[in-house]
C-alpha positions in Angstrom: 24.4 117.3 143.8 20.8 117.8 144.3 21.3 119.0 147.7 23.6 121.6 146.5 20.8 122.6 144.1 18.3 123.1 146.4 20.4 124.7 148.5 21.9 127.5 146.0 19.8 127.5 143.2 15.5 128.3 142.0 14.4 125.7 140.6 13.2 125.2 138.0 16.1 124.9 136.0 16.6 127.4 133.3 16.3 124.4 130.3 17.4 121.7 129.4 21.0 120.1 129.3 22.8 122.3 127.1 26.1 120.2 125.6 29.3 122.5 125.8 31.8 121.6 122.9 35.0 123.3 124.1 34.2 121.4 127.6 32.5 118.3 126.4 30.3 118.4 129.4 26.7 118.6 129.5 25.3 122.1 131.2 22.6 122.4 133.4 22.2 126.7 134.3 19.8 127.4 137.4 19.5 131.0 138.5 21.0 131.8 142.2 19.3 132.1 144.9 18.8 134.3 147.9 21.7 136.8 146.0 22.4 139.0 149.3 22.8 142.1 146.8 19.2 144.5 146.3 20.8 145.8 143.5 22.3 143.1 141.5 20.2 140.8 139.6 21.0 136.8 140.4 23.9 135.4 139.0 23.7 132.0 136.6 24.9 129.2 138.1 26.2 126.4 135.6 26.2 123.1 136.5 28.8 120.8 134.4 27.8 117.2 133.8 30.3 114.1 132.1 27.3 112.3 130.8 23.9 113.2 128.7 22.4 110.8 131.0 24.1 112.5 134.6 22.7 116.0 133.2 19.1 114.8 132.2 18.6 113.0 135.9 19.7 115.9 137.5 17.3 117.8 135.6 14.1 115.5 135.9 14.9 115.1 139.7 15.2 119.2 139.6 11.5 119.7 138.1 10.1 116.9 140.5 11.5 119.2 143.7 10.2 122.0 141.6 6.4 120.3 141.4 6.2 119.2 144.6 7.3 122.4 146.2 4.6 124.2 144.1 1.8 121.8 145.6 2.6 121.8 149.1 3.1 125.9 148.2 -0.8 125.8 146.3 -1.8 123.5 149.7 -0.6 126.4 152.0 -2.2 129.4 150.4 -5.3 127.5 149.8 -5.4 126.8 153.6 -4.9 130.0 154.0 -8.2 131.2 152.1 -10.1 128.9 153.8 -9.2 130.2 157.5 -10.1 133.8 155.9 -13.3 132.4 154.6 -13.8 130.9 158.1 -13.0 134.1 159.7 -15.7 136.2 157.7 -19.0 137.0 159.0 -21.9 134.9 157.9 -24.9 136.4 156.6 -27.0 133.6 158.8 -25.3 134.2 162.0 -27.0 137.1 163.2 -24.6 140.0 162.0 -27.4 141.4 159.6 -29.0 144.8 160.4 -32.8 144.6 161.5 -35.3 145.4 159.1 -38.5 146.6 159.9 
């Protein structure tokens, strides 16, 4: 299951396990992702569960994805800054103009 959620859904999910009476299932909604349509927004995608329990692992392993995509993510783009950083001229390496 979680491979189909990180496959077709953003994470995080949308909230917590929602219990459907008419289904007796427990709900787990996640927004679509990468909807092929410019103009259309993302669809919900609903995710039925038997058991409170099923619903509310699903959903903790979903944030953990979610948190540790957002680190390696933060890791990246501060990487990033640093080679920019890196890449800027120095006021002690010569670049200043002369002054008389």
């Amino acid at each position: 299951m979680i491979d189909y959620i990180k496959l077709n859904c953003e994470l995080p999910p949308i909230e917590k396990p929602l219990y459907d009476e008419d289904a007796e299932t427990w709900d787990l909604y996640f927004e679509e992702k990468d909807n092929p349509h410019p103009y259309l927004e993302n669809d919900l995608v609903c995710l039925p569960f038997d058991s409170h329990g099923e619903a509310t692992q699903i959903f903790n392993e979903s944030l953990e994805i979610h948190t540790e995509e957002q680190k390696i993510l933060a890791k990246k783009l501060a990487e990033e800054e640093v080679g920019k950083l890196k890449r800027l001229p120095h006021a002690d390496d010569g670049n200043r103009p002369q002054g008389r």
